[in-house]
N, C-alpha and C positions, 0 to 999 in steps of 0.2 A: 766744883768751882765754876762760878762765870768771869770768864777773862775778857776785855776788854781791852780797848785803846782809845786812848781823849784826849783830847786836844785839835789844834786850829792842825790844817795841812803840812805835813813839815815839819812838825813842831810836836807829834803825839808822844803823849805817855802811857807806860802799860798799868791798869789797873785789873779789880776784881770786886764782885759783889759782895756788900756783907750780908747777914741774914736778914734784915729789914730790908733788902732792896736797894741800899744806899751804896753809892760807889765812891773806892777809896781808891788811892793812889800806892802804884806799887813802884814807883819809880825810884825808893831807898833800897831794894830789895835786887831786882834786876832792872838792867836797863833799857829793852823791850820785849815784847811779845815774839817767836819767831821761829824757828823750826830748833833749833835749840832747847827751846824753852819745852818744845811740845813731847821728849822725851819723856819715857816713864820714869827715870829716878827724879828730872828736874820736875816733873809735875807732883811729885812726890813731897820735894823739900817747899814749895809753893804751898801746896794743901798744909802743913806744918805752921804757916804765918795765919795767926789770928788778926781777919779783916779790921777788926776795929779795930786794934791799935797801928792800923795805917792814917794818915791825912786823909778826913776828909775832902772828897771834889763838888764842886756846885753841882748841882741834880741837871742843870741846863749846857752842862758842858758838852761839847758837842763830840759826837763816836765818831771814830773810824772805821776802817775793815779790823775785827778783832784780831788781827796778826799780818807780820809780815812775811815776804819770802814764799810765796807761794812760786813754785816750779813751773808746776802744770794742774790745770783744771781738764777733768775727765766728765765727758758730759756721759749720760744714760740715756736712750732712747724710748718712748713710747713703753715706758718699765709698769705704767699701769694698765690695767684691761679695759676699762673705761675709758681712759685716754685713747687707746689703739682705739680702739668703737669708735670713738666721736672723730677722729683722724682718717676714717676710712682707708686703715690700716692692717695688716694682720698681725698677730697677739705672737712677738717674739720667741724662736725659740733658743734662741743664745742671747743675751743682753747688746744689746746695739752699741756703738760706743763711738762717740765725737770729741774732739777737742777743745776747750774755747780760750784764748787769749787772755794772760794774765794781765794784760792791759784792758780788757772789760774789765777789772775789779771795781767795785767804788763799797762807799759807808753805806748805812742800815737807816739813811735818811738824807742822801744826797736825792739832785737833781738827776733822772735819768735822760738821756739826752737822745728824742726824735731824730734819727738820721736825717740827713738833707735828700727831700725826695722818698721818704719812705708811702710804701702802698700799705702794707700789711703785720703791724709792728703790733706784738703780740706778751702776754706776758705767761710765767710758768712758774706756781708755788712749787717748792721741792726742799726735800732734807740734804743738807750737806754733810758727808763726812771728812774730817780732818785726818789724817793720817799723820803716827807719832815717832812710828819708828817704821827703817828698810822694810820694804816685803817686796820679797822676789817669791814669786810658783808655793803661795803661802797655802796651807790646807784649809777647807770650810770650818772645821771644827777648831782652830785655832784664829781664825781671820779677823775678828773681833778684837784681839791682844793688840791689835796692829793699832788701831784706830786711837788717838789725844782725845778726839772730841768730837761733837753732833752743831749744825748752825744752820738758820735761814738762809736761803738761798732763792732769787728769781732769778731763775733762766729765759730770761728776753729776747727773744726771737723776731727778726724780719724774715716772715714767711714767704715772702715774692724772692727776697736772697736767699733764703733755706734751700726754696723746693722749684722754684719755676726757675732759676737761670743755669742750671747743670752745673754738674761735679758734687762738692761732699756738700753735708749740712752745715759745716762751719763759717761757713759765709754768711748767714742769716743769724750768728750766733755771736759773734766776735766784738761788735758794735765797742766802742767804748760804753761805758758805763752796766754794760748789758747783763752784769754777774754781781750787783751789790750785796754785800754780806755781813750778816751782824742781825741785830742789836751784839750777841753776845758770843764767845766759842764757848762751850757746858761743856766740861767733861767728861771724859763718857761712864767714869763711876757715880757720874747725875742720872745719868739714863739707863734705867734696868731693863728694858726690853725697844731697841731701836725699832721694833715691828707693831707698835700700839701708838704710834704718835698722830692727832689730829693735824688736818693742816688746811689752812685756810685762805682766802681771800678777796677780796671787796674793791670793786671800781666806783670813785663815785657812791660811795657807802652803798652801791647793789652788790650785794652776794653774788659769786661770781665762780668760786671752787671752795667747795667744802668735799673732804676725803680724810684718807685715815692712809700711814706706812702698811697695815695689814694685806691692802690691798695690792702690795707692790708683786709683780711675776716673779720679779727674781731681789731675794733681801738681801741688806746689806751685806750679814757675811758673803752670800755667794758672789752679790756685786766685787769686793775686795779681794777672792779669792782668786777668780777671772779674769780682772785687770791684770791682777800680779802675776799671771800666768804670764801675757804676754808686753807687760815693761812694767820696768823696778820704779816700785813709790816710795818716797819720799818724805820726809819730818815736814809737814808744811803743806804736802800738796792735798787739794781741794777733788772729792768725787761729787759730781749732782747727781742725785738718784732717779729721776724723774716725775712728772706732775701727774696728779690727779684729773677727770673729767674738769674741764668748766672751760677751757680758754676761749679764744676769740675763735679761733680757727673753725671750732668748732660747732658754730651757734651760727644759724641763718635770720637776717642778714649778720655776717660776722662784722661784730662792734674795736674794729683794729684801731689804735691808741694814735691820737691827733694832735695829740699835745693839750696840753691844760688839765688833763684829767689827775685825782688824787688816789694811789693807790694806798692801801693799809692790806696786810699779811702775815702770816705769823704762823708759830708750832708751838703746841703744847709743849709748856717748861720749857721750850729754847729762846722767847722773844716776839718780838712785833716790829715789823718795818714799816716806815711812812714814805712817800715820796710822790714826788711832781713830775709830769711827763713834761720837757720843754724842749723850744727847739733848738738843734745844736746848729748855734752860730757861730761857731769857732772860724 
C-alpha cells in the first residue's frame, strides 16, 4: 500500500493509492494515519480494503507528512562511502547516530524555510524507514519484521551549525522544516529488497546526487538492529539512513541553498518531492 494524508493543515485525511495512481479517501475506514495504524495486524486489515471502492480525492489535493505521531527521528551519519569521500571524512565503523526534531517535519511539497542568517544550508536525498512495531536489542536477521514502511526523506543540514560552532551535529539539522517526508509511506511488503533502491536529486533541474541503497556501509537491517540495541523504537518513529555523493558540502565552490532555488527528489517506487527554498520570515 501507499498511505497518505490530504488535506489543508489541521484538517488532514488518511488516504491510500489505488492501482492507477489515483488517490482515494480512507477516512470511512480509520480515522488517521499513525503509530496505531502502522501495526502489523492493522496494516493487515487496511491491505483487505479494495482502493476503489473508496471516495475518490481530487489529484490536486494537497499531501501532508504521510503519518502522524512520530516520537523521535534518528538520523544516520555519512552511512555512504562516497559520501564520507566527498566529506573528507573517514568511512564509519559503527553507524554514526544523531537526532533531529520532530518539529523539522513538514509535507513532500511544502516551502522549506532558509534559516535567518544562514551560511551553509545544504540538502541530503536519503531512504526513510518507518518503524511498526517495539524493538528493543532486536537481532539482524529478524530487524526487518520491525519495519511498517520505506519513504523519502531530505535531511537538510546547516553545515556552519553542523560542524563549525561545537558540540553535536544536531544543531545544523533541527531547523524547522528541515526533515519533509512523503509523497507517500509504502509498505514495506511493497519493497522486496530495501538494498536496490535508486535515489535521486536535482537543484534547479541540475543533477545533483544520483546513488543507489546498495551502496549503503551499514543496511537497513543492521541500521534497525543497532539503534535498538541502544533505545527502544516505536510504532511511528522515523530512521534516516543517509545520503549518497552529490551535496553541496561537497563540490568546490560549494553551491549552499539561497533561497529561491526549486528542488525535485525522489526513490524508486517510493515517490517524488518538489519544493521551494524561502526565507523564514516568521
Amino acid at each position: 500500500m501507499k498511505l497518505v494524508r490530504h488535506g489543508k493543515p489541521g484538517a488532514e485525511r488518511p488516504g491510500v493509492l489505488d492501482a492507477a495512481g489515483g488517490l482515494r479517501d480512507l477516512g470511512g475506514s480509520i480515522a488517521n494515519i499513525g503509530p496505531e495504524t502502522l501495526a502489523p495486524d492493522a496494516l493487515r486489515r487496511l491491505a483487505a480494503i479494495r482502493p476503489e471502492t473508496l471516495p475518490a480525492v481530487a489529484q490536486d489535493e494537497p499531501l501532508a507528512m504521510p503519518w502522524r505521531g512520530v516520537s523521535k527521528i534518528v538520523g544516520v551519519g555519512l552511512n555512504y562511502r562516497d559520501h564520507a569521500k566527498e566529506a573528507g571524512m573517514p568511512v564509519p565503523t559503527e553507524p554514526v547516530l544523531f537526532m533531529k526534531a520532530p518539529s523539522s517535519l513538514a509535507g513532500p511539497h511544502d516551502d522549506i524555510l532558509l534559516p535567518p542568517k544562514s551560511e551553509k544550508m545544504d540538502w541530503e536525498i536519503e531512504l526513510g524507514v518507518v518503524i511498526g512495531s517495539l524493538a528493543r536489542r532486536v537481532p539482524v536477521e529478524r530487524a526487518l519484521e520491525y519495519i511498517a514502511g520505506y519513504c523519502v526523506v531530505n535531511d537538510f543540514s546547516e553545515r556552519a551549525w553542523q560542524l563549525e560552532r561545537g558540540g553535536q551535529w544536531d544543531k545544523g539539522k533541527c531547523f524547522d522544516t528541515f526533515s519533509p517526508v512523503g509523497p507517500w509511506l509504502v509498505t514495506a511488503d511493497e519493497v522486496a529488497d530495501p538494498q536496490v533502491l535508486d535515489l535521486w536529486l536535482d537543484v534547479d533541474g541540475v543533477a545533483r546526487q544520483r546513488g543507489n541503497t546498495a551502496n549503503m556501509v551499514f543496511g537497513v537491517a543492521e541500521l534497525v538492529s543497532y539503534i535498538s540495541a541502544v533505545m527502544t523504537l516505536v510504532p511511528g518513529d522515523l530512521i534516516v539512513t543517509g545520503t549518497p555523493a552529490g551535496v553541496a558540502m561537497g563540490r568546490k565552490p560549494a553551491p549552499w541553498l539561497r533561497g529561491g532555488e526549486e528542488l525535485r527528489f525522489g526513490i524508486g517506487g517510493l515517490g517524488e518531492q518538489r519544493h521551494r527554498i524561502v526565507a523564514d520570515s516568521r
